[in-house]
C-alpha positions in Angstrom: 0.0 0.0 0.0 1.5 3.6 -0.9 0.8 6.6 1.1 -0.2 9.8 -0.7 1.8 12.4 -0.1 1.4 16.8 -0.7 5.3 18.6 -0.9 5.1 21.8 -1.4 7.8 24.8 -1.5 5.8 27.5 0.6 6.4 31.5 1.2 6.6 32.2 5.3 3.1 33.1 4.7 1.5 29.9 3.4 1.6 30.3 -0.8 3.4 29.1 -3.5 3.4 31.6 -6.1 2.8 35.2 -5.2 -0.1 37.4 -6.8 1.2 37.7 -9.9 2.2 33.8 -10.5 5.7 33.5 -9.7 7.5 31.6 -7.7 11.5 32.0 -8.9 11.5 32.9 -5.1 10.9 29.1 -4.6 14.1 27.8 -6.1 15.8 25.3 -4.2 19.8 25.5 -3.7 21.6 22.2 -4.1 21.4 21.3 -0.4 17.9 21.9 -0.5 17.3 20.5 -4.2 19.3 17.2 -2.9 17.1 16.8 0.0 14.0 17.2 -1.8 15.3 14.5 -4.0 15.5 12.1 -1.3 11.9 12.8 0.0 10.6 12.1 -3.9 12.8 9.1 -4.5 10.2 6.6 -3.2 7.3 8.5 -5.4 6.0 5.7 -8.1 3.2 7.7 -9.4 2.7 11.8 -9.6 -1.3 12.9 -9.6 -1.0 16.5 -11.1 -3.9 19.3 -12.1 -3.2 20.8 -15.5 -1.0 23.9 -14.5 1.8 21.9 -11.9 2.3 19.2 -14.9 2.9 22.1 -17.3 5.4 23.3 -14.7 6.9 20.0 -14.2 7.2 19.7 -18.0 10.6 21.2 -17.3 12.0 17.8 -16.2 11.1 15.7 -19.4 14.0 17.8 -21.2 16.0 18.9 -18.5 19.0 16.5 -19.4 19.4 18.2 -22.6 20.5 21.5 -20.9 24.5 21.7 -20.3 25.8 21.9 -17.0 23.2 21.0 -14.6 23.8 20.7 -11.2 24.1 17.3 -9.5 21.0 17.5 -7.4 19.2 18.5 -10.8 20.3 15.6 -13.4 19.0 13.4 -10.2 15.6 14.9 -9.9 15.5 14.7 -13.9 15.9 11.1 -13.5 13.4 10.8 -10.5 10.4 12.4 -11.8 11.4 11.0 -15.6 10.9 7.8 -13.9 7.7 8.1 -12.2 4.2 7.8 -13.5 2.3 10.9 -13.8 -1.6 11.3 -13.9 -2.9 14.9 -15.4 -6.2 15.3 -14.1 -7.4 17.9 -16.6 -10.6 18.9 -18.4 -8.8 20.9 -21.7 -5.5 18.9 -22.0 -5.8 17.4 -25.1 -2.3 15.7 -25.2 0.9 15.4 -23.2 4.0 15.9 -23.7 6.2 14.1 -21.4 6.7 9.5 -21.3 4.8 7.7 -18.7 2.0 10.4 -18.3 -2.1 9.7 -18.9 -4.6 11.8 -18.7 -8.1 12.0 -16.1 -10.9 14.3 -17.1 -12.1 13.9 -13.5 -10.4 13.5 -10.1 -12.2 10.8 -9.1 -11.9 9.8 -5.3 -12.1 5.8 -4.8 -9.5 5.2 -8.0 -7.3 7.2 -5.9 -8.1 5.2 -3.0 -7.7 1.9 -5.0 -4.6 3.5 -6.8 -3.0 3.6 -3.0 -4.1 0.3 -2.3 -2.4 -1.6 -5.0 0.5 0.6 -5.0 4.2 -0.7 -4.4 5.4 3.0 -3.8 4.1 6.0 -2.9 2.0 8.6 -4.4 2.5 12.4 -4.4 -0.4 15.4 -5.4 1.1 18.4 -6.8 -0.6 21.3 -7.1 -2.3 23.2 -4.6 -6.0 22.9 -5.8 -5.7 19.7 -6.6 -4.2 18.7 -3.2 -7.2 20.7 -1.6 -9.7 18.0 -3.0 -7.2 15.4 -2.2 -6.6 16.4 1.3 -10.5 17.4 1.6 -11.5 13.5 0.6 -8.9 12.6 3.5 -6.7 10.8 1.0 -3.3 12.7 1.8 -1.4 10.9 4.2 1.4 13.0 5.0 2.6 16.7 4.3 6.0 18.2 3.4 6.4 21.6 3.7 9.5 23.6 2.5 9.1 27.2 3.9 10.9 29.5 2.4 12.2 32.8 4.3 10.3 35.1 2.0 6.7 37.0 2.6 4.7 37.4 -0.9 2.0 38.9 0.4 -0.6 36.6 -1.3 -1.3 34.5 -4.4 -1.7 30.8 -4.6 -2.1 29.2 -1.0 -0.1 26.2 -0.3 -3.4 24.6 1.6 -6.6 25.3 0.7 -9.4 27.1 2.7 -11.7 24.6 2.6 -9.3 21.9 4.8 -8.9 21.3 8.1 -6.9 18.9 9.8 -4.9 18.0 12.6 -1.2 16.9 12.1 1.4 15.3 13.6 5.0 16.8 13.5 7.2 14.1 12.3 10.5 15.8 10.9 12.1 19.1 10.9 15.4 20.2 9.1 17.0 24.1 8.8 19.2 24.3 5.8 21.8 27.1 5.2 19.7 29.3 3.3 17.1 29.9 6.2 15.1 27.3 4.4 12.5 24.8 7.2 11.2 21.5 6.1 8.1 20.4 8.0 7.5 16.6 8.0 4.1 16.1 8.9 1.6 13.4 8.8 -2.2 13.4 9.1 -3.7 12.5 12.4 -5.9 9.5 12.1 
């Protein structure tokens, strides 16, 4: 059975792109790119909403860019590796391997999907994660808060969730980034 899991690079103040839709504030430094790749190493399968796989479309070419750092030929490979799911209503086609398309996020195939799974599951993107989390089908949360204040824009959790977690990991990295480890109490 694989456990779903939300990671998210976060402002101080809970979003992860500001008003205007960026987010170059968000870029990770090696240390914190190579830890990152660590947490997604055990991901089989990436659920997605239209706009994160667009921005994740990134990694299907990124080996063909010259001097990449380490941490990012590794995270090429990861998330080349994986499975992804676009749950999408006006994606036609995609554009990277291993990727299918859902019209519909429909909650008991994800439920079935973590059943039979030999690894885990991750939801990118922050309203798709809302319905996920909002079902109760996100297991655990990994928060990478960034020591910036946008002001607003995209929150990292939606409105409509409430839960109670349980702290399972912390880690300060060099840049003033915080990693929160958290999974859902049951």
């Amino acid at each position: 059975m694989g456990r779903l899991i939300y990671s998210a690079i976060t402002s101080l103040d809970g979003y992860v792109e500001d008003s205007t839709g960026k987010f170059d504030w968000a870029a990770p430094d090696e240390e914190v790119h190579a830890f990152v790749n660590d947490l997604e190493r055990p991901i089989g399968t990436y659920l997605y909403g239209r706009r994160m796989y667009e921005t994740m479309l990134f990694w299907e070419t990124a080996h063909t860019i010259p001097d990449r750092t380490v941490a990012s030929r590794d995270f090429t490979d990861i998330w080349q590796g994986a499975a992804k799911i676009v749950y999408s209503r006006t994606l036609d086609e995609v554009r990277s391997g291993r990727t299918s398309v859902e019209r519909s996020f429909d909650v008991e195939a994800v439920r079935r999907m973590k059943a039979e799974a030999e690894h885990d599951l991750s939801v990118g993107g922050a309203e798709l994660s809302g319905q996920a989390m909002a079902a109760g089908l996100v297991d655990e949360l990994q928060l990478l808060l960034v020591p910036v204040i946008v002001g607003g824009g995209t929150k990292a959790v939606s409105d409509r969730v409430t839960a109670e977690l349980n702290l399972r990991e912390t880690r300060r990295f060099a840049s003033g980034v915080v990693f929160l480890g958290y999974e859902m109490a049951t």
